[in-house]
HTML snippet that shows the backbone in 3Dmol.js (N, CA, C, O; Angstrom):
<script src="https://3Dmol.org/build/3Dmol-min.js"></script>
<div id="view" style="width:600px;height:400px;position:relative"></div>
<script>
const pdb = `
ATOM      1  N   UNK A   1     143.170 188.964  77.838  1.00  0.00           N
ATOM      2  CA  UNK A   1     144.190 188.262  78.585  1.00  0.00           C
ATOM      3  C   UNK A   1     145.420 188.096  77.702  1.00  0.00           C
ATOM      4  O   UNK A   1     145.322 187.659  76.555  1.00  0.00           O
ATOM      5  N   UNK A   2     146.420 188.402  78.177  1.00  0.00           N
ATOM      6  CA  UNK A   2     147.864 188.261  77.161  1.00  0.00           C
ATOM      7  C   UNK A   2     148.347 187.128  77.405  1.00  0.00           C
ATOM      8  O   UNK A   2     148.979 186.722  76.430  1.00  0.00           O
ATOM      9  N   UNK A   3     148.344 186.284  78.422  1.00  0.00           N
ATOM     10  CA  UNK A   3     149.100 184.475  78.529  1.00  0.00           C
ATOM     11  C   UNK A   3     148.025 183.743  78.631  1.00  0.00           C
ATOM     12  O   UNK A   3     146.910 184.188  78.902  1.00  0.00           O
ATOM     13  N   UNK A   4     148.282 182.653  78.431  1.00  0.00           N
ATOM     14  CA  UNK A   4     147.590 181.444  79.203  1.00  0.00           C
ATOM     15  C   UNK A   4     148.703 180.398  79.656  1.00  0.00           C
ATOM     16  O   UNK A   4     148.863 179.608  78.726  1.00  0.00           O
ATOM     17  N   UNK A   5     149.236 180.200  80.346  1.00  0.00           N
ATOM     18  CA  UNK A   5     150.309 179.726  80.734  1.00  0.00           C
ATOM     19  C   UNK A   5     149.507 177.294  81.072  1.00  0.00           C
ATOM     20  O   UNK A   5     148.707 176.923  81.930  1.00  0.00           O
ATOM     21  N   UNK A   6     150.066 176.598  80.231  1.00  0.00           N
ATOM     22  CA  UNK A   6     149.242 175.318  80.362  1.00  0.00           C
ATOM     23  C   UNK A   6     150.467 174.219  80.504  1.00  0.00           C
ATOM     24  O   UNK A   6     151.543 173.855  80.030  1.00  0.00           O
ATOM     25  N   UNK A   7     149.514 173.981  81.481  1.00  0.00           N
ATOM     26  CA  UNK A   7     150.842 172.816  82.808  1.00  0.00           C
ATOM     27  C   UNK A   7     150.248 171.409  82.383  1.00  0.00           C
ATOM     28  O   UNK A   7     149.171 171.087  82.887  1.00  0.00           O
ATOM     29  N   UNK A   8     150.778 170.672  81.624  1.00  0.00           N
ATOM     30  CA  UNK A   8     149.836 169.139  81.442  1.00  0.00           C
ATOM     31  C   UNK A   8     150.726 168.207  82.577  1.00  0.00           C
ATOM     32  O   UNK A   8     151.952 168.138  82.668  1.00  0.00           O
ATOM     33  N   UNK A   9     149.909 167.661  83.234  1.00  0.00           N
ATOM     34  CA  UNK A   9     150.113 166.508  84.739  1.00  0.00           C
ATOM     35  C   UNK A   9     149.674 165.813  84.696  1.00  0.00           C
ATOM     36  O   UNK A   9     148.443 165.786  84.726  1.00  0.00           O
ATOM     37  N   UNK A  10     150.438 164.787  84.595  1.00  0.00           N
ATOM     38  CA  UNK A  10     150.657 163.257  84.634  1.00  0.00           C
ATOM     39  C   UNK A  10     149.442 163.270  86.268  1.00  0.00           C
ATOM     40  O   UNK A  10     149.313 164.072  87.194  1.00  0.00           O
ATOM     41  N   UNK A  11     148.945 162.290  86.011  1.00  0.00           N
ATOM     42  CA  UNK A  11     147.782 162.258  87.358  1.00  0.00           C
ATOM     43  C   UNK A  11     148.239 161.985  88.474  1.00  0.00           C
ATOM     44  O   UNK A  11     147.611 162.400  89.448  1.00  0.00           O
ATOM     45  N   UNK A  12     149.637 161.100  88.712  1.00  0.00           N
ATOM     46  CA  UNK A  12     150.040 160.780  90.015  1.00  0.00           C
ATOM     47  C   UNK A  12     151.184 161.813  90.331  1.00  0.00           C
ATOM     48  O   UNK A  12     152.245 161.515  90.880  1.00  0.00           O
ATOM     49  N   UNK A  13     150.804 163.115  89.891  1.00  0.00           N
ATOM     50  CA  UNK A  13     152.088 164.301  89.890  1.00  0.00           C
ATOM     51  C   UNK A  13     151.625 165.133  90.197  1.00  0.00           C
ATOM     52  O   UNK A  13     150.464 165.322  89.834  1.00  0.00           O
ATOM     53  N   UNK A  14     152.364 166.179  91.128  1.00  0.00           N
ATOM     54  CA  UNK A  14     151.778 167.719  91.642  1.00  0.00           C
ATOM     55  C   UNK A  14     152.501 168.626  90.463  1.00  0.00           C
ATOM     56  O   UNK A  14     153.352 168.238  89.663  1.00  0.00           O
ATOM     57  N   UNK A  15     151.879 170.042  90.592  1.00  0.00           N
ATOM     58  CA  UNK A  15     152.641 170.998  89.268  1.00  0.00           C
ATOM     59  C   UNK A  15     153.609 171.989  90.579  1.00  0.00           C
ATOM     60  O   UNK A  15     153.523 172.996  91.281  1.00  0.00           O
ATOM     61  N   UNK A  16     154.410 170.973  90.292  1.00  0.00           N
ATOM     62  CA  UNK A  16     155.622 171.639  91.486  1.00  0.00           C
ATOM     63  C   UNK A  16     155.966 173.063  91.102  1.00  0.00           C
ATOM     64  O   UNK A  16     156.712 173.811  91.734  1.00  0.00           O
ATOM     65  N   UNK A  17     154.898 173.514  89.239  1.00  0.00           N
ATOM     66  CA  UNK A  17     156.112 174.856  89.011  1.00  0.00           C
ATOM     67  C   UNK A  17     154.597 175.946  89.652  1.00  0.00           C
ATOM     68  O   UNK A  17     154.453 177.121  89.314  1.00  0.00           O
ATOM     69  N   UNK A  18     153.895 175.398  90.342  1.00  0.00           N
ATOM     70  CA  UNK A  18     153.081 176.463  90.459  1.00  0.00           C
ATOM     71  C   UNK A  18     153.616 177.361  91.576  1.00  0.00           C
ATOM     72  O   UNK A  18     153.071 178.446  91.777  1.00  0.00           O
ATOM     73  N   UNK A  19     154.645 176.965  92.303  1.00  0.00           N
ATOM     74  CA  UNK A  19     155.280 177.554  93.356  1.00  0.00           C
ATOM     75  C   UNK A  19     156.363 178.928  92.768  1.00  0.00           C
ATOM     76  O   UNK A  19     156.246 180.042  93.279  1.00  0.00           O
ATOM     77  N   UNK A  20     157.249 178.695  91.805  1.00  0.00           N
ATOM     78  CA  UNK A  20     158.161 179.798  90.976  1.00  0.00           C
ATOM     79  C   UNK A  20     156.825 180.163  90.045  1.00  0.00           C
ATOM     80  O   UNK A  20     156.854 181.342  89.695  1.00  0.00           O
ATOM     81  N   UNK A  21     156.273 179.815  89.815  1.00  0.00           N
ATOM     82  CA  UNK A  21     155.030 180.948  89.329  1.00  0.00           C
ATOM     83  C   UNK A  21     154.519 182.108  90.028  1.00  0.00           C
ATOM     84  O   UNK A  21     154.692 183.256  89.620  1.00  0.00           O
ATOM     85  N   UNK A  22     153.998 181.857  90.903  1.00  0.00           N
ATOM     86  CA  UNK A  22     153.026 182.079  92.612  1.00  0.00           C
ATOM     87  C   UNK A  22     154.204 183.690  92.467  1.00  0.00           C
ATOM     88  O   UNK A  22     153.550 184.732  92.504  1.00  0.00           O
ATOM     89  N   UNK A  23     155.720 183.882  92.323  1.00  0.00           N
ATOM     90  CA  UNK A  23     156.874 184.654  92.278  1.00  0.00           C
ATOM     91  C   UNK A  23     156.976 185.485  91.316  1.00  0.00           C
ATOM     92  O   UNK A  23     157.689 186.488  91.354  1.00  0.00           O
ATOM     93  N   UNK A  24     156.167 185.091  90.228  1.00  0.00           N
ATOM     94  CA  UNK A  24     156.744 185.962  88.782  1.00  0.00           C
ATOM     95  C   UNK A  24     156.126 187.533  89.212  1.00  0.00           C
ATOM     96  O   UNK A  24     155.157 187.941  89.852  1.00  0.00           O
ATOM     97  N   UNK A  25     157.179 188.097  88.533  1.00  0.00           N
ATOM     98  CA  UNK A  25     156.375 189.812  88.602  1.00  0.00           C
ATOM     99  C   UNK A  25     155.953 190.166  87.599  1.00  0.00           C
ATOM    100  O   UNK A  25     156.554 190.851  86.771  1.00  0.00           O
ATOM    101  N   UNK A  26     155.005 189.810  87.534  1.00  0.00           N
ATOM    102  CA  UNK A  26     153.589 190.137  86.084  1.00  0.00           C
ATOM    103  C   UNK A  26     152.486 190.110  86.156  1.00  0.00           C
ATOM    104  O   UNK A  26     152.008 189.032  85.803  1.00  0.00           O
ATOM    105  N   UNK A  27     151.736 190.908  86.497  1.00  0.00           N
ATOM    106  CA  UNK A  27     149.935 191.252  86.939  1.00  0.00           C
ATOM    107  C   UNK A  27     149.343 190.029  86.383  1.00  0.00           C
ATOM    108  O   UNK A  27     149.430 189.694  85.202  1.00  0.00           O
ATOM    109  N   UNK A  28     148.597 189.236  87.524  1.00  0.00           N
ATOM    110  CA  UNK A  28     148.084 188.392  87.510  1.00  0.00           C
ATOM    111  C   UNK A  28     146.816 188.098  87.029  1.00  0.00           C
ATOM    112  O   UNK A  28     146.259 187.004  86.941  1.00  0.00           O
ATOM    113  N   UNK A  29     146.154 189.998  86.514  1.00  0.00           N
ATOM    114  CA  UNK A  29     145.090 189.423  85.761  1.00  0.00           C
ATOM    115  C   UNK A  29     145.386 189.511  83.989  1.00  0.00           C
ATOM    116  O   UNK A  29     144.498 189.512  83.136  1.00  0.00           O
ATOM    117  N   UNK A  30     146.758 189.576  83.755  1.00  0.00           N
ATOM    118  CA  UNK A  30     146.830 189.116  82.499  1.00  0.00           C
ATOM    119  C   UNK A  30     147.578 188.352  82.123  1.00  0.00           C
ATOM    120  O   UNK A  30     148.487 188.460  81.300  1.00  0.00           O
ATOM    121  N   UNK A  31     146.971 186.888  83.165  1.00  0.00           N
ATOM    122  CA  UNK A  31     147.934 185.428  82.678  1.00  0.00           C
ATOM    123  C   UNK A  31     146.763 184.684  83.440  1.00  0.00           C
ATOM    124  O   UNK A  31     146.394 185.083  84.545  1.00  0.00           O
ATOM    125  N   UNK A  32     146.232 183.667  82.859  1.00  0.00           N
ATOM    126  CA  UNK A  32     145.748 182.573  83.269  1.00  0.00           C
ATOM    127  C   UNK A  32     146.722 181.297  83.375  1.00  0.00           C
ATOM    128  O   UNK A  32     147.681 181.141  82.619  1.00  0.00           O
ATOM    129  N   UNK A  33     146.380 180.433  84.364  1.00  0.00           N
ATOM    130  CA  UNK A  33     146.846 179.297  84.636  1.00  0.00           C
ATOM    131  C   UNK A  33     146.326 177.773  83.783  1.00  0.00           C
ATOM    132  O   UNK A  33     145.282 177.394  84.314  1.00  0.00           O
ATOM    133  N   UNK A  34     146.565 177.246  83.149  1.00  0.00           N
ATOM    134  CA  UNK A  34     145.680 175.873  83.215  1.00  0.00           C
ATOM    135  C   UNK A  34     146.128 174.738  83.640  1.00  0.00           C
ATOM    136  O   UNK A  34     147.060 174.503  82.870  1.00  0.00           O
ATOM    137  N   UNK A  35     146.047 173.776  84.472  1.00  0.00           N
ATOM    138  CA  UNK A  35     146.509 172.681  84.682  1.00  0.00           C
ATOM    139  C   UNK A  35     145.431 171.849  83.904  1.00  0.00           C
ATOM    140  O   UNK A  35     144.259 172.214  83.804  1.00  0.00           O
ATOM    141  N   UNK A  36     145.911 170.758  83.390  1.00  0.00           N
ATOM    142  CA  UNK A  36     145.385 169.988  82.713  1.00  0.00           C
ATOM    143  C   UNK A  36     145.999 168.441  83.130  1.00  0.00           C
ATOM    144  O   UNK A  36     147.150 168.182  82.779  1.00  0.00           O
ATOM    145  N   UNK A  37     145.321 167.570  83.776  1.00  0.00           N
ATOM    146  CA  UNK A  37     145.420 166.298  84.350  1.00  0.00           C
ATOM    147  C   UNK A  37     145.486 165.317  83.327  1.00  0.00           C
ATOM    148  O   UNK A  37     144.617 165.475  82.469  1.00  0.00           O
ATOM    149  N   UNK A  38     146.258 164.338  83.147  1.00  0.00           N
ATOM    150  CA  UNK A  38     145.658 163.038  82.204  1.00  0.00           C
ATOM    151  C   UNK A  38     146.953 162.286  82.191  1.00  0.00           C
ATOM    152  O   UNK A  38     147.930 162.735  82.791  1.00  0.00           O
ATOM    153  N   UNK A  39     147.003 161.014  81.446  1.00  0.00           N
ATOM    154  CA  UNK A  39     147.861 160.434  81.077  1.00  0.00           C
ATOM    155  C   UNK A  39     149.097 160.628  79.770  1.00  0.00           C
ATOM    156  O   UNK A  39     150.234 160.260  79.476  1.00  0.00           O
ATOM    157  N   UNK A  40     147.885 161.532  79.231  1.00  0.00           N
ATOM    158  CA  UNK A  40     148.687 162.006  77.722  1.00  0.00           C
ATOM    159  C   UNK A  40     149.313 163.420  77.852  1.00  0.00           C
ATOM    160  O   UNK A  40     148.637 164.447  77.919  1.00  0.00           O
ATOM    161  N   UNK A  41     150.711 163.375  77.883  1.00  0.00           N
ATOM    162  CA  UNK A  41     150.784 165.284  78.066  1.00  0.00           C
ATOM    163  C   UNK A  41     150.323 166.460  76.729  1.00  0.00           C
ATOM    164  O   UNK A  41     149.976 167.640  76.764  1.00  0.00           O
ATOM    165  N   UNK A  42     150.521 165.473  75.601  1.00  0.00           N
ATOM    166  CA  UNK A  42     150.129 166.043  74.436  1.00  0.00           C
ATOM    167  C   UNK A  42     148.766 166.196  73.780  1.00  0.00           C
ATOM    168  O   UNK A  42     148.636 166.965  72.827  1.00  0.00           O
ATOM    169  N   UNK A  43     147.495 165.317  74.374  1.00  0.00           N
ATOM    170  CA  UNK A  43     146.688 165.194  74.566  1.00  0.00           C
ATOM    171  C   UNK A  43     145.905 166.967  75.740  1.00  0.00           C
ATOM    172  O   UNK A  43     145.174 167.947  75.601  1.00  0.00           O
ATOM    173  N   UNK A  44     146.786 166.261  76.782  1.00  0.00           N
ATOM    174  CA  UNK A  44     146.851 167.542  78.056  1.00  0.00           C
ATOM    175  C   UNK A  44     146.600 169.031  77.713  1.00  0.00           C
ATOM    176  O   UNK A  44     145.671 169.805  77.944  1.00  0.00           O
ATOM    177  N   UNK A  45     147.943 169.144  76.987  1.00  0.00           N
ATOM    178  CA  UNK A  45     147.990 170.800  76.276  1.00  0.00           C
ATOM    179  C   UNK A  45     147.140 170.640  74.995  1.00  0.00           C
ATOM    180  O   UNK A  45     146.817 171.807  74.773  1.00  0.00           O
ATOM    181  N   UNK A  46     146.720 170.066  74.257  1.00  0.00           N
ATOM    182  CA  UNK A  46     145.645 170.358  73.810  1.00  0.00           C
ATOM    183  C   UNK A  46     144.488 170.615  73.868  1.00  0.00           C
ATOM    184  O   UNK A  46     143.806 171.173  73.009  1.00  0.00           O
ATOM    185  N   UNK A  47     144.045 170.066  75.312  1.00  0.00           N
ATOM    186  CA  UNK A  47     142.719 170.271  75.930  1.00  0.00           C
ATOM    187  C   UNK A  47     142.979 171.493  76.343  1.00  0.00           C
ATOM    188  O   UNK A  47     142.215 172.321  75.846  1.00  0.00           O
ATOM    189  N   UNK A  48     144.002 172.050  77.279  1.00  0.00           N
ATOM    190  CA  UNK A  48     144.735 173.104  77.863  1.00  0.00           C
ATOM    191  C   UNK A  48     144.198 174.380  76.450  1.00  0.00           C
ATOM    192  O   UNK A  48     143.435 175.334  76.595  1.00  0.00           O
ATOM    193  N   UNK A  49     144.899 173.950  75.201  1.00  0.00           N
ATOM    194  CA  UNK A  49     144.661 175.284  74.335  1.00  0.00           C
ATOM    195  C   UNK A  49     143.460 175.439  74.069  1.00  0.00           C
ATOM    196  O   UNK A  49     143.128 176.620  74.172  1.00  0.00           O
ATOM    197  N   UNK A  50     142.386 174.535  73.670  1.00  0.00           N
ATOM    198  CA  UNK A  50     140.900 174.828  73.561  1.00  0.00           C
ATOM    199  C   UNK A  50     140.133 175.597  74.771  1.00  0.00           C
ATOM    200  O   UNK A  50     139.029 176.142  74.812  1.00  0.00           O
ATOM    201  N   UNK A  51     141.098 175.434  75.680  1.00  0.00           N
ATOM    202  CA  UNK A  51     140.693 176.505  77.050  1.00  0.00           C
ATOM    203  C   UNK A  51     140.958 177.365  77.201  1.00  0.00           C
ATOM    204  O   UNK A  51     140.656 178.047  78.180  1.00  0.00           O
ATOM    205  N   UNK A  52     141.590 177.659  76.342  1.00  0.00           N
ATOM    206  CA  UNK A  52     142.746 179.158  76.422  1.00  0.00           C
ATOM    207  C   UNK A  52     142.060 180.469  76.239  1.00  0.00           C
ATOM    208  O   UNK A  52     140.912 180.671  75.843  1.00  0.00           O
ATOM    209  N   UNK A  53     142.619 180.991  76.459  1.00  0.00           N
ATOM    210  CA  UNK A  53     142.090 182.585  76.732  1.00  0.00           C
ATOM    211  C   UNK A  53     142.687 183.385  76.214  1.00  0.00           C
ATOM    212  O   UNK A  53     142.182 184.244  75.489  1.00  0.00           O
ATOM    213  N   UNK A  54     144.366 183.239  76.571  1.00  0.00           N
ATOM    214  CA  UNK A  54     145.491 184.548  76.182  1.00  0.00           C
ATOM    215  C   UNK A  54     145.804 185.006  74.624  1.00  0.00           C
ATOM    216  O   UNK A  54     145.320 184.358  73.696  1.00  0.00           O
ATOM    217  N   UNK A  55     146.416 185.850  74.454  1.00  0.00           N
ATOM    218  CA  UNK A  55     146.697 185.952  73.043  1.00  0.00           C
ATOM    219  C   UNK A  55     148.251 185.055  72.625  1.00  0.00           C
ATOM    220  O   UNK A  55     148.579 184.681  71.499  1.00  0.00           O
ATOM    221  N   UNK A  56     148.922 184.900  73.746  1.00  0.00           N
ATOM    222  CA  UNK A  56     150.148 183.902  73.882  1.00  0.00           C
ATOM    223  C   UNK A  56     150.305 183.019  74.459  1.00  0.00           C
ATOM    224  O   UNK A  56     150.441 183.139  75.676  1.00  0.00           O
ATOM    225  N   UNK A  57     150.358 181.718  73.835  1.00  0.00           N
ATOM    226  CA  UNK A  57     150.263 180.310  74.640  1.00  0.00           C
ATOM    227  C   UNK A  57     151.686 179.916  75.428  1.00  0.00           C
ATOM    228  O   UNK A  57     152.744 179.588  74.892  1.00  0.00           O
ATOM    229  N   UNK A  58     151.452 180.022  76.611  1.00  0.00           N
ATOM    230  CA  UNK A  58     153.169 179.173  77.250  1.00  0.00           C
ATOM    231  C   UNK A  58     152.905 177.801  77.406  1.00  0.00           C
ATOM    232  O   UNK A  58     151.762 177.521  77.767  1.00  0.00           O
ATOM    233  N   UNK A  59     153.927 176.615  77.163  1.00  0.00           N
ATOM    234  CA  UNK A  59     153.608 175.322  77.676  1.00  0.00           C
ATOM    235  C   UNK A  59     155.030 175.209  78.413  1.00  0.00           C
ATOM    236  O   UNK A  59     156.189 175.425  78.058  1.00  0.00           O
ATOM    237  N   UNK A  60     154.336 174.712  79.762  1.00  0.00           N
ATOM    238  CA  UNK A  60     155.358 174.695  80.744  1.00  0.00           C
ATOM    239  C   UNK A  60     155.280 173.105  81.139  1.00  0.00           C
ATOM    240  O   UNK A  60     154.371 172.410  80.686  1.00  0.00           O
ATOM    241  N   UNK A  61     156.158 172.638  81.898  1.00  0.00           N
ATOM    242  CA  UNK A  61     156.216 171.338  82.402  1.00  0.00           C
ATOM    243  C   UNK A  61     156.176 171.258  84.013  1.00  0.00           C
ATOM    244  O   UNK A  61     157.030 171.855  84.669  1.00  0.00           O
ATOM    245  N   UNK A  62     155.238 170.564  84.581  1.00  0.00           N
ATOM    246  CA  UNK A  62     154.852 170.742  85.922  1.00  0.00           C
ATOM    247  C   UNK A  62     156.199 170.655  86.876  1.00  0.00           C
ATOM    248  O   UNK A  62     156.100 171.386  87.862  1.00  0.00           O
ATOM    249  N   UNK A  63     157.360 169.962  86.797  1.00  0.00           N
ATOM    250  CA  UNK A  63     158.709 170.366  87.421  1.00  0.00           C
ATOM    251  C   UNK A  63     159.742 171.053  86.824  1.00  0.00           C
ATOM    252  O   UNK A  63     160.883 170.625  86.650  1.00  0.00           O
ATOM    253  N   UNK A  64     159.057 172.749  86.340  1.00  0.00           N
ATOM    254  CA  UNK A  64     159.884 173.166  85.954  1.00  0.00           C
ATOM    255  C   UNK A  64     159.572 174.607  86.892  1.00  0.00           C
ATOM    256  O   UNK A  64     158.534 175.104  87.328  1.00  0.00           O
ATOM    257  N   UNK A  65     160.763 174.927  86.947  1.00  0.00           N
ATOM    258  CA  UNK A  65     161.087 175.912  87.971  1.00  0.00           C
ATOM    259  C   UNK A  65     160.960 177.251  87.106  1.00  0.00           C
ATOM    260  O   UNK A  65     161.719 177.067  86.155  1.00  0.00           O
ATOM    261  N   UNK A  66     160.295 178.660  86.961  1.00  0.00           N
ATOM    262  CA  UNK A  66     159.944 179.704  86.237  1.00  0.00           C
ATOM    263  C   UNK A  66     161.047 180.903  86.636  1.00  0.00           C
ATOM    264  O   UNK A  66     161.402 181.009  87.810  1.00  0.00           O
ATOM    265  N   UNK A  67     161.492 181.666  85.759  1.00  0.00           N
ATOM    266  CA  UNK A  67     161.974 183.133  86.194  1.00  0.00           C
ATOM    267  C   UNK A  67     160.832 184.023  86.645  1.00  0.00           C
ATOM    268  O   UNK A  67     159.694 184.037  86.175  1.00  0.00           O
ATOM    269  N   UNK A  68     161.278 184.704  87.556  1.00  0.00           N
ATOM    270  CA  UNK A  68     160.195 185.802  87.731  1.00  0.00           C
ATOM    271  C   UNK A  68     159.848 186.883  86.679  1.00  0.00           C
ATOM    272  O   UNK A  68     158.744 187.422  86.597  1.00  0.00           O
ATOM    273  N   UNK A  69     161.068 187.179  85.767  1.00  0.00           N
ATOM    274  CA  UNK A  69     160.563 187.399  84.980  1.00  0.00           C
ATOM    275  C   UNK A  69     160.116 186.915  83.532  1.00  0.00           C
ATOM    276  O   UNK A  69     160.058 187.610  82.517  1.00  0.00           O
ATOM    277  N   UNK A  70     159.882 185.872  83.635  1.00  0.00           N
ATOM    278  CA  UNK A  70     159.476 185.192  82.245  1.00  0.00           C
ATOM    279  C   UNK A  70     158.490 185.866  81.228  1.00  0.00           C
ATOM    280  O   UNK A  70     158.659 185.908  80.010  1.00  0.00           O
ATOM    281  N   UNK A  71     157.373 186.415  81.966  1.00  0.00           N
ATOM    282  CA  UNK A  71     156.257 186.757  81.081  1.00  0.00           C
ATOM    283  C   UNK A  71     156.892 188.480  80.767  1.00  0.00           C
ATOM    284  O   UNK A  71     156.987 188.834  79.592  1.00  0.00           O
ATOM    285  N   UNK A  72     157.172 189.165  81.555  1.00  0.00           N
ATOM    286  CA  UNK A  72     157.982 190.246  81.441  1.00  0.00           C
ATOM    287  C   UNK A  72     158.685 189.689  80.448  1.00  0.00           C
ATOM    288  O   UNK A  72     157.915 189.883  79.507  1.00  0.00           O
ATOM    289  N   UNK A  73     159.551 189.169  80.030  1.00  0.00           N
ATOM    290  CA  UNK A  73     160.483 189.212  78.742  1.00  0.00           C
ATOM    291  C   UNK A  73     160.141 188.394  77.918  1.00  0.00           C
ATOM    292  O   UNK A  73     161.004 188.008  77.129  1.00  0.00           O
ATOM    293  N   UNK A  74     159.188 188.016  77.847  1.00  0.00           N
ATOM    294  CA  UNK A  74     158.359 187.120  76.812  1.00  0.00           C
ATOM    295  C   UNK A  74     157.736 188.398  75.872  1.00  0.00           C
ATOM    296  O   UNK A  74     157.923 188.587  74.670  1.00  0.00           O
ATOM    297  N   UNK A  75     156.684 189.465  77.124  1.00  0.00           N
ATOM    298  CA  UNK A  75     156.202 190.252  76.417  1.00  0.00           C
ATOM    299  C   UNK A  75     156.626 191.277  75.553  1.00  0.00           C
ATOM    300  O   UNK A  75     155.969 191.752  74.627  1.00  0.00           O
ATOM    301  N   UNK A  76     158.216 191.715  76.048  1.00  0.00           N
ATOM    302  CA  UNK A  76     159.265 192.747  75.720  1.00  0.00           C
ATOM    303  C   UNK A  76     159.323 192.254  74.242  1.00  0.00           C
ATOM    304  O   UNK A  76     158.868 192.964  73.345  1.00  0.00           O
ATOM    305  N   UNK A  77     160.065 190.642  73.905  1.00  0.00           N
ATOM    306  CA  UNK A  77     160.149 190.264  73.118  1.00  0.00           C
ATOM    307  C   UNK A  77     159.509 190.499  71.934  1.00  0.00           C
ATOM    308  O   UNK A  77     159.817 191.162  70.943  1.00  0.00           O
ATOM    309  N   UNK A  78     158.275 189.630  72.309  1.00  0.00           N
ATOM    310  CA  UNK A  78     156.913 189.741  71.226  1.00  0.00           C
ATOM    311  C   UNK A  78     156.730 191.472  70.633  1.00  0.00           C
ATOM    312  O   UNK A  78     156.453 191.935  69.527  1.00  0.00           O
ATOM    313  N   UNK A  79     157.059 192.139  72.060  1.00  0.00           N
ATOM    314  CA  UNK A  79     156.522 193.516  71.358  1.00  0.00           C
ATOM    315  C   UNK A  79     157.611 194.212  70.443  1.00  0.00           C
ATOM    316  O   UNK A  79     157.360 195.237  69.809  1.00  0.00           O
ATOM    317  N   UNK A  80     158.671 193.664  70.426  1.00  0.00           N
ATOM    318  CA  UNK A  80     159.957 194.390  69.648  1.00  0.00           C
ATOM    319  C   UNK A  80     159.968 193.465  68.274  1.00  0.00           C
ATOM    320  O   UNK A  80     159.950 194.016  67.174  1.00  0.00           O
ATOM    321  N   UNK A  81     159.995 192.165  68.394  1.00  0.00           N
ATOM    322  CA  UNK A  81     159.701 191.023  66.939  1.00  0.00           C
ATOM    323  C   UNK A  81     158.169 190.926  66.778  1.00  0.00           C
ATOM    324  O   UNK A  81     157.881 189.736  66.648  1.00  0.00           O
ATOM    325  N   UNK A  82     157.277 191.566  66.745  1.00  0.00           N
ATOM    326  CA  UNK A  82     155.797 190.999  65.497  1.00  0.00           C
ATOM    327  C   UNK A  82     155.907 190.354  64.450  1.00  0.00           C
ATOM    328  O   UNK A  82     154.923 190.278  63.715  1.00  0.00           O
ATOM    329  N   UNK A  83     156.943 189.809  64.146  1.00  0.00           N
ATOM    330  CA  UNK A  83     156.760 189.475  63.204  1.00  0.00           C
ATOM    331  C   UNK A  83     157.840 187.158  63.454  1.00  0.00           C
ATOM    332  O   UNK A  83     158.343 186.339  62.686  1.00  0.00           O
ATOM    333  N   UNK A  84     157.668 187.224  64.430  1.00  0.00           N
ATOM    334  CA  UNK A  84     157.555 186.100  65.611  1.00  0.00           C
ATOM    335  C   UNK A  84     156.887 185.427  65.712  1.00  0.00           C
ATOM    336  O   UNK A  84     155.915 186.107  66.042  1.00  0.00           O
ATOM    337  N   UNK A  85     156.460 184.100  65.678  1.00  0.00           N
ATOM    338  CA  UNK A  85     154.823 183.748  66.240  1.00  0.00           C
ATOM    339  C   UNK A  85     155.583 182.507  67.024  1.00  0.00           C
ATOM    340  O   UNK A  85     154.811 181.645  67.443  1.00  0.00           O
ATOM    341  N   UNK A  86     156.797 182.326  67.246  1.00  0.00           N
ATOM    342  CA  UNK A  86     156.878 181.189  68.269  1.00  0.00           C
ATOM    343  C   UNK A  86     158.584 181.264  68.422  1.00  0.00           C
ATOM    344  O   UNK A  86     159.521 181.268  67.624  1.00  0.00           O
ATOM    345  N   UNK A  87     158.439 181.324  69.938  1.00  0.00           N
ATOM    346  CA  UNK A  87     159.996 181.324  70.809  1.00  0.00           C
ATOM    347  C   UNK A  87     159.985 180.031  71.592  1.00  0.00           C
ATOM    348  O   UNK A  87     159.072 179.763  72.373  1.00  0.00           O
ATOM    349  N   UNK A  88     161.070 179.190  71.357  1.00  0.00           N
ATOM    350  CA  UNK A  88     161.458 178.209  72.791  1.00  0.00           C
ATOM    351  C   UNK A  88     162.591 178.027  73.355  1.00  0.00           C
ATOM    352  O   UNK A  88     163.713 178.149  72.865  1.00  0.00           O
ATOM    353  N   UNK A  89     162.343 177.789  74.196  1.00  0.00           N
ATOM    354  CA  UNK A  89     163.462 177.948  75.467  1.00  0.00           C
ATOM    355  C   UNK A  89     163.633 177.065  76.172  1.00  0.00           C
ATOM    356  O   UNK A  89     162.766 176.729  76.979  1.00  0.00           O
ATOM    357  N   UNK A  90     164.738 176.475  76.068  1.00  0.00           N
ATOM    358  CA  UNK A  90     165.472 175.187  76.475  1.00  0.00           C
ATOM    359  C   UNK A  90     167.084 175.227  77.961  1.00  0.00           C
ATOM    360  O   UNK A  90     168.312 175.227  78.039  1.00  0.00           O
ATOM    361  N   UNK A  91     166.157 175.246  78.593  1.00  0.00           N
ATOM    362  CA  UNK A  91     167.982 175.213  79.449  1.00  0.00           C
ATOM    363  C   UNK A  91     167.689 173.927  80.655  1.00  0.00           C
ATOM    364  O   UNK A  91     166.758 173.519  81.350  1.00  0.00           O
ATOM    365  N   UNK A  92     168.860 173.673  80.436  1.00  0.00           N
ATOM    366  CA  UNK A  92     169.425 172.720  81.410  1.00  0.00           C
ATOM    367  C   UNK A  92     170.232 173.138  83.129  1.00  0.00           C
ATOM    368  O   UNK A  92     171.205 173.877  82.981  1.00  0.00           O
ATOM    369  N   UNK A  93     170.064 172.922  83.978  1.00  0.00           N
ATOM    370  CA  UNK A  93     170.913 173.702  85.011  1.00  0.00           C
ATOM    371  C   UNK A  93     171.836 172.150  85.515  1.00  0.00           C
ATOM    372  O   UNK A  93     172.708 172.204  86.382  1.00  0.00           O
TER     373      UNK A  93
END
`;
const viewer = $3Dmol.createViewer("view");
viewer.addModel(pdb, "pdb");
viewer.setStyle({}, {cartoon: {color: "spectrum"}});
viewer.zoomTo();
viewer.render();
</script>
């Protein structure tokens, strides 16, 4: 598996980004999902990574809206820098 893509949710919250996910154009059997429920988000994605599968961890935030191509240029990336082990990405709209 090349992603594991891990959504930590606050318990009284839906993962509104599973919808611009549901969109991305990137074969779906090489990205897992994790939602991870709790009070702690940092707690959350840690449970999230002991679950993990992929060879690249995404941490996303349950109201955050995804590009379709995210994992597409995530992977482009990684495969042109090896020598990389962590990208973040910050935008505001």
């Amino acid at each position: 598996m090349k992603f594991s893509l891990m959504i930590p949710v606050a318990p009284y919250r839906n993962a509104e980004i599973l919808e611009s996910i549901k969109k991305m154009s990137f074969p779906k059997k090489d990205y897992e999902i994790i939602i991870e429920k709790g009070t702690n988000a940092s707690r959350n994605r840690n449970v999230g990574f002991e679950r993990s599968k992929g060879d690249i961890l995404v941490f996303l935030d349950d109201d955050a809206v995804v590009h379709k191509d995210l994992l597409k240029n995530a992977e482009d990336f990684f495969d042109k820098h090896p020598e990389w082990d962590y990208v973040q990405e910050y935008q505001l709209h």
